[in-house]
C-alpha positions as CSV (number, residue, x, y, z in Angstrom):
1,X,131.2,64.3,65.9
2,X,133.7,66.4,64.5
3,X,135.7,68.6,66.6
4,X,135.3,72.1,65.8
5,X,139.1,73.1,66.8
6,X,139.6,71.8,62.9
7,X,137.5,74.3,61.8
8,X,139.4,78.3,61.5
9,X,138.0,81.5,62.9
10,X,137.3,82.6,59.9
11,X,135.2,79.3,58.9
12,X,133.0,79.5,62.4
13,X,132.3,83.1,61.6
14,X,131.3,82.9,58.6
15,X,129.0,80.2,58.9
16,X,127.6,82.4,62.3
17,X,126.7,85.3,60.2
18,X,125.0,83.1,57.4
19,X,122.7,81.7,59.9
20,X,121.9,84.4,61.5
21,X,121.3,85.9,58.2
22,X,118.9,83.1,57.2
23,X,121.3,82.5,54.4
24,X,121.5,78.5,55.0
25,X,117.9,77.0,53.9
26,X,116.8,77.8,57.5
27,X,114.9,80.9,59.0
28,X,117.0,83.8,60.3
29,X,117.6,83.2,63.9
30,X,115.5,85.0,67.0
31,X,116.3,86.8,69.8
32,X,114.3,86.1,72.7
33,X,115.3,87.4,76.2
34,X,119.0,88.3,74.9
35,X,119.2,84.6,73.2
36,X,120.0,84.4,69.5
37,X,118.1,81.1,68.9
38,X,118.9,79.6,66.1
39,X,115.9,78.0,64.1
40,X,118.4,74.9,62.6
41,X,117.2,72.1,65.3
42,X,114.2,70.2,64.6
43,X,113.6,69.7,68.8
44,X,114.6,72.0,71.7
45,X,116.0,68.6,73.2
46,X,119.1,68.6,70.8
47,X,122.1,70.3,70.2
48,X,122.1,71.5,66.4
49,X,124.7,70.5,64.1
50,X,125.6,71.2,60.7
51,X,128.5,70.5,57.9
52,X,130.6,73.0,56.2
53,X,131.8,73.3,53.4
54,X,135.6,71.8,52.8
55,X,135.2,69.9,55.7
56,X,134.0,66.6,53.9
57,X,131.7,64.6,55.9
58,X,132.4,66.0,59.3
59,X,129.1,67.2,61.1
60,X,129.7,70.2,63.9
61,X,127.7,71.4,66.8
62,X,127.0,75.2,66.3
63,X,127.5,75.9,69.7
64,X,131.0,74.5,69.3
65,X,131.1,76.8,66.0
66,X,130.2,79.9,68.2
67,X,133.1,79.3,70.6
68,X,135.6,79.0,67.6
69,X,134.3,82.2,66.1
70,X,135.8,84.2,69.0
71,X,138.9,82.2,68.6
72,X,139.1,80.0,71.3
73,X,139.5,76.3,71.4
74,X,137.3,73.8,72.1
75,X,139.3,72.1,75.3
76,X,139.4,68.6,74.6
77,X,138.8,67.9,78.9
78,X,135.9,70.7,78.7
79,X,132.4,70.8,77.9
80,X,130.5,74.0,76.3
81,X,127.8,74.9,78.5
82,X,124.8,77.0,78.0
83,X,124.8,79.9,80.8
84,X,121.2,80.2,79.6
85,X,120.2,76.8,79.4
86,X,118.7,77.5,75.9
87,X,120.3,74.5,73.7
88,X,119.5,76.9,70.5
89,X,120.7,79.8,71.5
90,X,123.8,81.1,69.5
91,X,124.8,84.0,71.5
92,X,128.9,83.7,72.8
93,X,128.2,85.4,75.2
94,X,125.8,82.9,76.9
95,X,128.9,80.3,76.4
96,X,131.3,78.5,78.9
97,X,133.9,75.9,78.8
98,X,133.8,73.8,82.1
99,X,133.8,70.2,83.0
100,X,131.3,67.5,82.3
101,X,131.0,67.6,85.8
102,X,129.9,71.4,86.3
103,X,127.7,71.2,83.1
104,X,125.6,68.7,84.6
105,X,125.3,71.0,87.7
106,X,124.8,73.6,85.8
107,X,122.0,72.1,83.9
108,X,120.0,71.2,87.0
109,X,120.9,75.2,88.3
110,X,117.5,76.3,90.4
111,X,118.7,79.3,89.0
112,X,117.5,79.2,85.6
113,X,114.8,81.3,86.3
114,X,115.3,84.8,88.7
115,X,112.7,84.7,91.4
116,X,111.0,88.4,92.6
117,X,109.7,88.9,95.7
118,X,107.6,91.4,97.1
119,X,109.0,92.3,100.5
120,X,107.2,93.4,103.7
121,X,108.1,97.2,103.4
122,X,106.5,97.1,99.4
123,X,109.5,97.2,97.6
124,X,110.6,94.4,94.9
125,X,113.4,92.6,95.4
126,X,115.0,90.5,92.8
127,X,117.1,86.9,94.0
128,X,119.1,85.1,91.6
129,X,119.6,81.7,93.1
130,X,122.3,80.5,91.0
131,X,125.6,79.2,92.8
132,X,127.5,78.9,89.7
133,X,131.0,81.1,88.5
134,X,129.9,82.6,86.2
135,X,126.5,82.8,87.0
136,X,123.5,81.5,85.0
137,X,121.8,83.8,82.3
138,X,118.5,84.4,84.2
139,X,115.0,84.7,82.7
140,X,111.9,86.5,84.1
């Protein structure tokens, strides 16, 4: 795999806004719950990649792409983890560069989903049981 520090601003947003366009041979991308998934990986189980153009054979991860587009480097000692835990979503926001370590953590985070409880006096209360900095992007 390619690393996407190779690839300029400019290149990562470009290809962003063509996806999400639906410019690329694949359908636009969705938005569920504040996710912009992208519709370019076959399986939810893996990480999309793609090639550009000027780049010969290199293949990049798009979520790698995402994190360029904002200008930032890909740490070599880092890992891009999903605050959402959605492996298509395309939103920078939903990004993080932390070790392998934390991803893996992250990845097991209880939570992934916000829990709502209904308490004694009859007024909702919403937990969020994630532990992580920053914290996970929750889902009702």
């Amino acid at each position: 795999m390619a690393n996407a520090n190779h690839v300029t601003q400019t290149e990562a947003a470009s290809y962003l806004a063509l996806l999400r366009a639906g410019y690329l041979n694949v359908p636009a991308a969705t938005v569920f719950q504040d996710c912009i998934l992208h519709c370019k990986s076959p399986s939810e189980q893996r990480y999309a990649k793609t090639k550009l153009s000027g780049h010969g054979r290199d293949e990049f991860y798009i979520h790698h792409l995402v994190i360029r587009s904002t200008d930032a480097l890909v740490e070599s000692s880092k890992q891009v983890s999903h605050l959402c835990h959605q492996k298509r979503c395309i939103n920078a926001a939903h990004f993080v560069q932390e070790s392998g370590e934390e991803n893996r953590a992250r990845q097991m985070c209880v939570g992934a989903t916000m829990l709502q409880v209904v308490c004694e006096c009859g007024r909702v209360h919403t937990i969020n049981p994630c532990r992580h900095i920053p914290k996970c992007v929750l889902h009702m």
